[in-house]
Z-matrix of the N, CA and C atoms (Angstrom, degrees):
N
C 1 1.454
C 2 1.525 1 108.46
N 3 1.450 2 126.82 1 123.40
C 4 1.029 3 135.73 2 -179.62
C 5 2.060 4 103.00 3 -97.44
N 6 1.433 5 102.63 4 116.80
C 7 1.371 6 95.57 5 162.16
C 8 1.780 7 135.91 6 -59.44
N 9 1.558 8 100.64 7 -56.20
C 10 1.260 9 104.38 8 172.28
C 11 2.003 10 117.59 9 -137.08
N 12 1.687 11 90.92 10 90.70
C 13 1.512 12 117.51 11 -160.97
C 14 1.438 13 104.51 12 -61.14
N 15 1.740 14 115.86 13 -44.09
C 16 1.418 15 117.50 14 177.97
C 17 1.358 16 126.60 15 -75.41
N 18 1.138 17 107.28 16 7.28
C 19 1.322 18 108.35 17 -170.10
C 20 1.819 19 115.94 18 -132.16
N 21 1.248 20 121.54 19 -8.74
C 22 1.584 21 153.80 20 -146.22
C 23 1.216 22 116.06 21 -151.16
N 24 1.469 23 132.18 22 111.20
C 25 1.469 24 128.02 23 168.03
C 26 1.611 25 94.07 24 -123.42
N 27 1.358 26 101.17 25 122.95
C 28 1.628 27 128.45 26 -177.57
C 29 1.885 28 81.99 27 -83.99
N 30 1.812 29 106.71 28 123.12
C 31 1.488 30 108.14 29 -179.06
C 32 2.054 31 97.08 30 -118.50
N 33 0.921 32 110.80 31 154.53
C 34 1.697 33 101.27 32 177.98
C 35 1.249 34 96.47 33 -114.04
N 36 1.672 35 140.37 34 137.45
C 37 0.964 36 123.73 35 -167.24
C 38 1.859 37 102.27 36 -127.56
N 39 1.212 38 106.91 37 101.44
C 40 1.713 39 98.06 38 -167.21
C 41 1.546 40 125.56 39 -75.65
N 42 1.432 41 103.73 40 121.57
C 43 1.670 42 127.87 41 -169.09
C 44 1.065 43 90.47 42 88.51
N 45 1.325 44 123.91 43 48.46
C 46 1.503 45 115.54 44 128.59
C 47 1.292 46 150.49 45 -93.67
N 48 1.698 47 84.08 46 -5.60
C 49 1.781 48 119.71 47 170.83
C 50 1.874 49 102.64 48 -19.14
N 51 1.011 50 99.83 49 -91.41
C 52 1.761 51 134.11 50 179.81
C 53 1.584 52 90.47 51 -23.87
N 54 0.839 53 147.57 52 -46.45
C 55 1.547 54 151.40 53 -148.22
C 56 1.521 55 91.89 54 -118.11
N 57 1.886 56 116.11 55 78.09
C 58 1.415 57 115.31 56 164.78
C 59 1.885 58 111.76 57 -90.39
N 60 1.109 59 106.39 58 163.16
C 61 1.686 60 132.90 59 -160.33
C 62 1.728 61 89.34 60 -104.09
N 63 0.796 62 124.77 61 149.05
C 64 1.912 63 132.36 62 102.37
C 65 1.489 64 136.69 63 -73.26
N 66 0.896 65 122.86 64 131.29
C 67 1.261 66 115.05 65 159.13
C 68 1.826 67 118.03 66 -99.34
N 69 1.170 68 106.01 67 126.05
C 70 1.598 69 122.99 68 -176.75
C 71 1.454 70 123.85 69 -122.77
N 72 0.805 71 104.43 70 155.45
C 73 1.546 72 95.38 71 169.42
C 74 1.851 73 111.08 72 -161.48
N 75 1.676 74 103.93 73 143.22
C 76 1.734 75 101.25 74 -157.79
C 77 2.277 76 82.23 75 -111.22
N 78 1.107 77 74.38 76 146.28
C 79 2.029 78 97.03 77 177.75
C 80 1.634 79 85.71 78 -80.61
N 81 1.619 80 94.84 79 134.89
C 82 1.266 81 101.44 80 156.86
C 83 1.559 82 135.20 81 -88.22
N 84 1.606 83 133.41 82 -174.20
C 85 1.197 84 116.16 83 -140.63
C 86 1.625 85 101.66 84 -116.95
N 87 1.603 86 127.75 85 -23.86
C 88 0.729 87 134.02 86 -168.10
C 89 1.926 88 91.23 87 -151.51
N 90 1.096 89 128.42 88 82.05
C 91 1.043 90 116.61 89 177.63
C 92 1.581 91 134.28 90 -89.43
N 93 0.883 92 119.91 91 159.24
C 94 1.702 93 129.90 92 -151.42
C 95 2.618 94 100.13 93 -71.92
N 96 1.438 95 83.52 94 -43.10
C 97 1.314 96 89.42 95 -168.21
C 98 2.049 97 91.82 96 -138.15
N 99 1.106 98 98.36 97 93.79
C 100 1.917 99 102.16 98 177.49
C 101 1.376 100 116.55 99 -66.98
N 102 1.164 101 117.96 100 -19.39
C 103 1.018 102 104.46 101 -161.18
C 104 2.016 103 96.58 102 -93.85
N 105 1.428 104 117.45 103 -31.45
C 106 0.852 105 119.73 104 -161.23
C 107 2.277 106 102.42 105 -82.58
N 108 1.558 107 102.15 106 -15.89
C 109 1.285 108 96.98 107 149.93
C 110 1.493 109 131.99 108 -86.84
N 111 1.286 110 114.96 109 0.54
C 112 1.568 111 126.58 110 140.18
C 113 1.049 112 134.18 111 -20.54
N 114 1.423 113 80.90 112 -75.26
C 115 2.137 114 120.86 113 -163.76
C 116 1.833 115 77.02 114 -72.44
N 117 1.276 116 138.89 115 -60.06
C 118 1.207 117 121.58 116 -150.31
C 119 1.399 118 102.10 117 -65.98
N 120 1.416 119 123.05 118 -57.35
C 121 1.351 120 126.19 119 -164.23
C 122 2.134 121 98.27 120 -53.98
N 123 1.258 122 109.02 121 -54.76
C 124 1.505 123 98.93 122 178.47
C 125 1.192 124 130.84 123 -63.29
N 126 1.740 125 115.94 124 -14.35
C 127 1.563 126 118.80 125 151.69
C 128 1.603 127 113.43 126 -73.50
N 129 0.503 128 154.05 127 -58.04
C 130 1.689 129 160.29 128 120.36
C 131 1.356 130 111.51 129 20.50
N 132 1.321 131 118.34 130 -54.46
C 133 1.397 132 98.22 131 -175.55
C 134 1.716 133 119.46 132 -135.32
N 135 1.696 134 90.11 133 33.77
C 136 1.704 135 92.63 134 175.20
C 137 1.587 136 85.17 135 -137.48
N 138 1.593 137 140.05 136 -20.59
C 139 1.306 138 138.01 137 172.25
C 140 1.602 139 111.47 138 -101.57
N 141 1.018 140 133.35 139 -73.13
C 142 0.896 141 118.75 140 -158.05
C 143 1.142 142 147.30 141 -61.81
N 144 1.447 143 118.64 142 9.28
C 145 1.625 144 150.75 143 -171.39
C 146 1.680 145 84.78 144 -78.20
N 147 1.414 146 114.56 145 -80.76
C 148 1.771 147 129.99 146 168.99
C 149 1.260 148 126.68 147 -15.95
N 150 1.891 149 96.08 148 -52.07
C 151 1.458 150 104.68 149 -160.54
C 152 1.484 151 117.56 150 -82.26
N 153 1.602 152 107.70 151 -49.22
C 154 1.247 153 133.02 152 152.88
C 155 1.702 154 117.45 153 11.71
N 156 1.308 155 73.48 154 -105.06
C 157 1.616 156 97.83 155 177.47
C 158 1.780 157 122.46 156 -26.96
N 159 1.315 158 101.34 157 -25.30
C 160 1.715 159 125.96 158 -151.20
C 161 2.360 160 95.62 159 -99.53
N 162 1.520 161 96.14 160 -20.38
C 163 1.135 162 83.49 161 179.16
C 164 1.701 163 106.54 162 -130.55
N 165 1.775 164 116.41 163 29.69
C 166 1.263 165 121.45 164 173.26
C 167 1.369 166 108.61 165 86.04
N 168 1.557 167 126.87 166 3.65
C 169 1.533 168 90.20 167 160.07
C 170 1.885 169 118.83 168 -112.93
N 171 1.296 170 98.06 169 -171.56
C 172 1.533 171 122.44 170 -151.90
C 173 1.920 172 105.58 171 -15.45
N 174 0.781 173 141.52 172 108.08
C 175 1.799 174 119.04 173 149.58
C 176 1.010 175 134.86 174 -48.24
N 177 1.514 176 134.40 175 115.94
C 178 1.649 177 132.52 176 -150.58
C 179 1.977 178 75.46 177 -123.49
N 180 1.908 179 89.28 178 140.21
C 181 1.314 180 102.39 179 154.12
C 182 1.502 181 133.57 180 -108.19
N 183 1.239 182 123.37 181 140.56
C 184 1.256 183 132.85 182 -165.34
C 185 1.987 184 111.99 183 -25.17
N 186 1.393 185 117.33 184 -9.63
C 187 1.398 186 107.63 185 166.84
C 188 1.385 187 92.50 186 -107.83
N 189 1.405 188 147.98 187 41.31
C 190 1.503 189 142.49 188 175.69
C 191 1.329 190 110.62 189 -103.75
N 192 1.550 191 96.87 190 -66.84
C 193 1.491 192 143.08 191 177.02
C 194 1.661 193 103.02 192 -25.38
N 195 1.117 194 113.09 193 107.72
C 196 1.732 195 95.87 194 -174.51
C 197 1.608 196 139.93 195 61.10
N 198 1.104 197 81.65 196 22.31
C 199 1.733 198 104.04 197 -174.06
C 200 1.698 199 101.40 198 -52.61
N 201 1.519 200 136.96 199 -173.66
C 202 1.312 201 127.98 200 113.75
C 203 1.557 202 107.51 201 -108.74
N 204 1.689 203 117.78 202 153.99
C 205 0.970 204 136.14 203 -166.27
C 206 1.702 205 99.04 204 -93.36
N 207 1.244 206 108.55 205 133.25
C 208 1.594 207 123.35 206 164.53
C 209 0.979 208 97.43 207 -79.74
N 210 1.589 209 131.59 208 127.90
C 211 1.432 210 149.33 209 153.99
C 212 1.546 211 123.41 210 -98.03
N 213 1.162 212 124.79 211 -8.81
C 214 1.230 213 134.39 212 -173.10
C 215 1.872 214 103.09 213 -77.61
């Protein structure tokens, strides 16, 4: 099931294994609509662990899941 087909082409790119991602994301500082970075952060981290998986992306394990990222 593709969520958004017209707009998104899911590409597989082979031997790209070796070359893994994070996905992260930083809260902004003064945001435009707060409440609606709320709603994101509480979809984010009480759904999307569940949901994820169910429409092909990444599998995070229980030390992933909410990590913070070292940037230094």
């Amino acid at each position: 099931m593709r969520i958004f087909p017209d707009h998104f082409e899911a590409v597989a790119v082979p031997g790209a294994e070796p070359f893994l991602t994070q996905i992260a994301f930083a809260r902004g500082v003064d945001p435009l609509h707060p409440r609606a970075l709320n709603a994101f952060d509480e979809f984010l981290f009480s759904r999307a662990k569940d949901v994820y998986p169910d429409y092909d992306f990444v599998l995070m394990g229980e030390d992933e899941f909410g990590a913070t990222l070292d940037l230094d």
